[in-house]
N, C-alpha and C positions, 0 to 999 in steps of 0.2 A: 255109383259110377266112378270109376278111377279114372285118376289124371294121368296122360301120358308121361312116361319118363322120358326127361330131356336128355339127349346123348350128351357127352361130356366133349366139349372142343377138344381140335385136335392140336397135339402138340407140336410145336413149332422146333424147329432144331436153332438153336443159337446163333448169331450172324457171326460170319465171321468177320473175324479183328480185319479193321485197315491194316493194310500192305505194308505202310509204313510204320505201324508201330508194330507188325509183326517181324518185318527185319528189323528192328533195334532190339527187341527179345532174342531172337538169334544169336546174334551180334553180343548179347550182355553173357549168355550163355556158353557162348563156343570162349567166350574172356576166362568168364569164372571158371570154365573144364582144364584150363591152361596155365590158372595157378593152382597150387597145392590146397589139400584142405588144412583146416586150423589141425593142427597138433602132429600133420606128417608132411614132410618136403618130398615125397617120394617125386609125384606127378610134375612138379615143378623141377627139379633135380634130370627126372627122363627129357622134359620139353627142354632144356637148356642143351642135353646132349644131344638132342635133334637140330636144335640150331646151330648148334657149333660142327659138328659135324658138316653140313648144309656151307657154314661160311669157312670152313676148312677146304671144301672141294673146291669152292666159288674162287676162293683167295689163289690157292695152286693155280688153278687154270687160269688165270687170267698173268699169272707172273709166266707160267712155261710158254704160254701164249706169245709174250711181248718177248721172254728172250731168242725164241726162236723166230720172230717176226726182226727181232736187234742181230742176230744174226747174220738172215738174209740180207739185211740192210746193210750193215759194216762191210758183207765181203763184197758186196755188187758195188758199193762205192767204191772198194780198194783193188777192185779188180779192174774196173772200167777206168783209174789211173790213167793205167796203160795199155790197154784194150779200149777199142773202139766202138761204137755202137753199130758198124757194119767193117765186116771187111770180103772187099772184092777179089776173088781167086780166080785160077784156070782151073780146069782140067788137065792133067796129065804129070807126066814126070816131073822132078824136080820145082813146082810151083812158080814158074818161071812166066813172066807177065813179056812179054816185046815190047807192043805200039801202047805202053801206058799210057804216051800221052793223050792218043786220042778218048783212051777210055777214062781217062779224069776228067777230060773236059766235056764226055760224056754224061758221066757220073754228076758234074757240077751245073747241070742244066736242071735238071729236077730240081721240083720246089720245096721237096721236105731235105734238100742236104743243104747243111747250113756251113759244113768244111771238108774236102778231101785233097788226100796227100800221099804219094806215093810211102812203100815203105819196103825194105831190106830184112829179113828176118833168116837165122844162120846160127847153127852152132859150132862150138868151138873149145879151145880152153885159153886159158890166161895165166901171165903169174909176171911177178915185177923183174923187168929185166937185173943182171945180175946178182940173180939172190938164189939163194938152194932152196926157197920152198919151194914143194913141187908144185904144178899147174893145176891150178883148178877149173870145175868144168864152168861154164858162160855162153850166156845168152845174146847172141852178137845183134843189134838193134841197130838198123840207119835209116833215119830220119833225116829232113832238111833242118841246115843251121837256122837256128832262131834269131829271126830280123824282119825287118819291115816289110811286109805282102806274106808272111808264111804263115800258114793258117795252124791254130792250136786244135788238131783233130782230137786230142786226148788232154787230160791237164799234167801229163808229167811232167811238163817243163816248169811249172809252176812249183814242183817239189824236191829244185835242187836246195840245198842248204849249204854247198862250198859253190861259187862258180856258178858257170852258167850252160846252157844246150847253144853256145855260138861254134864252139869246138874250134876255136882260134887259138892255135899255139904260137909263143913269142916273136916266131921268125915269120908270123904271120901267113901260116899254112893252114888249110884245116885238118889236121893233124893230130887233134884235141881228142881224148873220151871222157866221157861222164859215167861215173862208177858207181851203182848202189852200193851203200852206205855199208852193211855185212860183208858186203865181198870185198870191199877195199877193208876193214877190217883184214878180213881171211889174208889177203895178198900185203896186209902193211904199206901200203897205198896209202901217197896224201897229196894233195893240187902239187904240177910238177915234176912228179916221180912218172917214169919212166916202165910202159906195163909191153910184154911181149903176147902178142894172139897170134894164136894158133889153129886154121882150122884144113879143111880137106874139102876145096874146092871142084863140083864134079865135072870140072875140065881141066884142074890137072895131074893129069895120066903121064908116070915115065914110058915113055915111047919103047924101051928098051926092055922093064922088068915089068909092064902092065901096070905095074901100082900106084896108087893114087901119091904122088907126091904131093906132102903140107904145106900150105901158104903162111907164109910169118910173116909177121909186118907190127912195127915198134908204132905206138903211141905215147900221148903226153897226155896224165889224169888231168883235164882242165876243170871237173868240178865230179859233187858227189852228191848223190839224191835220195831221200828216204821218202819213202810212201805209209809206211807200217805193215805192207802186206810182204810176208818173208818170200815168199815167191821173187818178186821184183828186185828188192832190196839185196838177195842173197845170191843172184846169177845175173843180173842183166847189165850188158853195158852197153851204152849210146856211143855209136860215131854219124859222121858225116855218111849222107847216102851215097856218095860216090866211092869209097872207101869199103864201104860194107856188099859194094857189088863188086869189089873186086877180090873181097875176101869169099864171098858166096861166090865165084867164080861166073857170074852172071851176064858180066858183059856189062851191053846199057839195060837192061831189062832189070824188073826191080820184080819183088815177090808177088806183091797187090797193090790194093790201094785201099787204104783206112779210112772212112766216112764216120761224119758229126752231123745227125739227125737235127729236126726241130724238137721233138720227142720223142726221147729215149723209149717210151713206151710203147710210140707206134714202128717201131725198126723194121719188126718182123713184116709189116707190110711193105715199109720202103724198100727191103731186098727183093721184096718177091717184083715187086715193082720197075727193081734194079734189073734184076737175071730179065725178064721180057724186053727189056729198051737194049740189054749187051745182046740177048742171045746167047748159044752153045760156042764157044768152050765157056765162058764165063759163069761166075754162079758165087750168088752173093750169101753172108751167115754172119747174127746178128748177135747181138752179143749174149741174148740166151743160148742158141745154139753152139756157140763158140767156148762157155759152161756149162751145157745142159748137164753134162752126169753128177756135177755141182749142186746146181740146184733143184734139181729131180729127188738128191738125196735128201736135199735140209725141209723138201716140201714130204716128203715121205716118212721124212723125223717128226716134224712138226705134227702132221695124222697122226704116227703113232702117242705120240706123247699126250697129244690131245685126248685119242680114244681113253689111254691108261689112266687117264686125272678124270675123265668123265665116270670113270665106275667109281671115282670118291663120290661123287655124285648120287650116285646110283645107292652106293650105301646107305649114305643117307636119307635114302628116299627109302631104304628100307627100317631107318631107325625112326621115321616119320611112320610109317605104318606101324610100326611096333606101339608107338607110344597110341596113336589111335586106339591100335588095341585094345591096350591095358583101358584105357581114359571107359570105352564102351564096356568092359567088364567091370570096373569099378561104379559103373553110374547107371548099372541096369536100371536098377528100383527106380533111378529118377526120371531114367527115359520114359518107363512103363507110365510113371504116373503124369508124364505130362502128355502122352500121347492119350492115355485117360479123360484127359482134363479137354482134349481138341486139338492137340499141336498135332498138325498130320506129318505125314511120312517125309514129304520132302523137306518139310520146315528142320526135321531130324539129320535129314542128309545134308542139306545146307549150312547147319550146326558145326559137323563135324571137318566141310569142306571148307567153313571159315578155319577152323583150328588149325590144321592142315597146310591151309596158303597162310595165315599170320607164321606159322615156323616156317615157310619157303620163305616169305617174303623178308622176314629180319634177316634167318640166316645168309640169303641173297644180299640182301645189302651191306652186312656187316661183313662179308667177304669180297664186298667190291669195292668197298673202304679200305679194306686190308692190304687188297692186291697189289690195289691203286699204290698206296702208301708205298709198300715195299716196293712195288716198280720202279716210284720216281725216285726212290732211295737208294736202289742197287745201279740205276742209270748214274744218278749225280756223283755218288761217292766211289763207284766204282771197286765195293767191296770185295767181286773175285776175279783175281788175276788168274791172266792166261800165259800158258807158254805160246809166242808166238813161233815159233818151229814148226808147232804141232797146228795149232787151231788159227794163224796166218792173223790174228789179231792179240791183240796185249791185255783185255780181258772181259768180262760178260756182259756184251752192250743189251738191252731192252729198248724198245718200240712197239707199245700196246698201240694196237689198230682200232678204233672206236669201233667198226665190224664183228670183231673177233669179242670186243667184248660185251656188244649187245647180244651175239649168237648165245653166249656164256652165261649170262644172265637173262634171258629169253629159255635157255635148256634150262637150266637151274629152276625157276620157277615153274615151269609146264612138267619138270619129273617132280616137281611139290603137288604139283594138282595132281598129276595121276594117282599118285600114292595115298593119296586119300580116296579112292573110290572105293577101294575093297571094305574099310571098315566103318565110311559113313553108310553105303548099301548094308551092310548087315547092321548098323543100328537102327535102321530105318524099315527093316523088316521085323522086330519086335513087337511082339504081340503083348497087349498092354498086362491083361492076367498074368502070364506067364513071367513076364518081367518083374511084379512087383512082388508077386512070389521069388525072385533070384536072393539066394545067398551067397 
């Protein structure tokens, strides 16, 4: 009688490893892919050039970032001098305002204006009485003398450097102009000297030949003003407002009326808020709109320059897939044999998307150390000068926006993940045979 054979148990498949010391295998192995092996610096030599690359993009964009962010900032401070955060117009001819007064007192019932003041605005030319330089051209500005109850709608008064915006000359008239600081240059102008304006008032017409006959009228330089923006400093001069509407041939009627927000930021509401409370003819423009083609352009610089420094980026995101590459053709045999061994697919791809984000993430940081650095460097020291003629500033201010450079470092790292899909997915589809077969 034979004995049954016993069937042989069945085989169990191996547990797999805790979680946790499966990511630290990972983790030890995406380290070691990332240094070289003993006796070649190749692998090591490629990942350094992926990093540096990666903190080359990083460092750029975050410095063209801050100076075109230093930009906007310098001219909107240097411009808003003397410009206002709203200015109130008409409609029509000649920008000729009547019953300002009511519409100031208008204007100064709302609760987000914190100062408005009529204002005179007129071109012309100039040049120092008895002298042969010829006339140069000027920006005629009236404003109220500066004294006790007169509101500072703008800070120019605060940037004379000779003298003052009282426009009181000796014989106790106001008779006085304040001269920026280039154009008293130009004209050899200094407190005292004696300037002749010139301009062409549209009321007065010779009766006889039609033509617009010139208004002249002699001033005394009572002081001289620098801002840094060449705009201002190189045409503008201040007189008394009654003076300036009789040079603007205005009458009593003044151009507008210049308004001082609570903030600057919210203006564009306050006009829109303005033009409803005046109504038609009136109509209020804030101090973007009053530079929009300004700063339309420096935000359209600023996109381009950004998109341009993003493709360093993007390079490097292609020298990050390159070095993957290489790392997965050189490490077939080991792939195969540890996929042999149980390591599954994703623990392969997870391998290779650590290796991947360690080169984003240093070369990310070590470009935002960089930027940084040079930033506050090129801020403090103020390494490149500007021709102010040309760029209305003296030279390359920076203002990195903590915004700007989390976006920067937030793309930086997300084009480091990406760039590791293509060749953790293909090491991760190797077939263990066939791998350790690879030569």
């Amino acid at each position: 009688m034979t004995t049954p054979r016993r069937s042989a148990p069945p085989v169990r498949p191996p547990a797999p490893a805790p979680a946790g010391a499966l990511r630290k295998l990972e983790l030890a192995i995406a380290w070691r892919y990332l240094r070289s092996r003993r006796g070649s610096s190749l692998l090591s030599l490629i990942s350094m050039i992926a990093i540096g690359g990666v903190m080359v993009g990083v460092s750029a964009l975050i410095l063209i970032m801050g100076v075109m962010n230093g930009l906007q900032r310098d001219l909107r401070e240097k411009i808003l001098i003397g410009s206002p955060d709203i200015r109130v117009l008409t409609h029509g001819e000649g920008l000729s305002m009547d019953r300002w007064r009511e519409t100031l007192a208008t204007v100064k019932k709302n609760p987000q204006v914190t100062a408005a003041a009529p204002v005179v605005l007129t071109q012309g030319v100039a040049r120092k009485k008895a002298s042969r330089v010829f006339p140069t051209a000027a920006q005629i500005a009236g404003i109220e003398p500066a004294g006790p109850g007169v509101a500072d709608v703008t800070s120019i008064r605060q940037h004379a450097v000779l003298g003052n915006f009282r426009f009181v000359t000796n014989d106790g008239q106001m008779r006085g102009a304040v001269v920026g600081r280039r154009l008293a240059e130009t004209l050899s102008t200094w407190p005292g000297d004696t300037i002749t304006m010139i301009t062409s008032a549209p009321g007065s017409v010779n009766p006889i030949t039609g033509e617009l006959t010139p208004v002249f009228d002699d001033f005394v330089v009572t002081g001289i003003f620098e801002t840094g923006m060449f705009e201002y400093d190189n045409s503008y001069i201040y007189v008394a407002l009654t003076h300036a509407q009789r040079m603007a041939g205005l009458g009593e009627a003044v151009t507008g009326i210049e308004v001082r927000t609570r903030d600057r930021w919210t203006a564009n509401q306050v006009a829109r808020s303005l033009e409803k409370q005046l109504q038609f003819p009136y109509f209020a423009r804030d101090w973007q709109e009053q530079n929009s083609s300004l700063f339309q352009a420096l935000k359209l610089e600023k996109l381009g320059m950004g998109v341009i420094l993003l493709l360093i980026v993007l390079v490097a995101a292609f020298n990050i897939v390159s070095t993957l590459t290489m790392v997965v053709t050189d490490k077939t045999r080991e792939i195969g044999i540890l996929k042999a061994m149980g390591l599954p697919a994703r623990s392969v791809r997870r391998i290779f998307f650590l290796q991947g984000l360690v080169i984003g993430l240093v070369g990310t940081l070590g470009g935002l150390l960089l930027g940084m650095a040079a930033s506050v460097a090129l801020e403090h020291y103020k390494f490149i000068k500007l021709d102010p003629s040309v760029y209305f500033i003296d030279h390359l201010p920076v203002a990195t926006e903590p915004m700007d450079v989390l976006l920067t470092v937030g793309a930086s790292i997300l084009v480091a993940a990406l760039a590791t899909l293509y060749p953790a997915t293909q090491a991760a589809k190797l077939y263990p045979l066939e791998a350790i077969r690879h030569e």
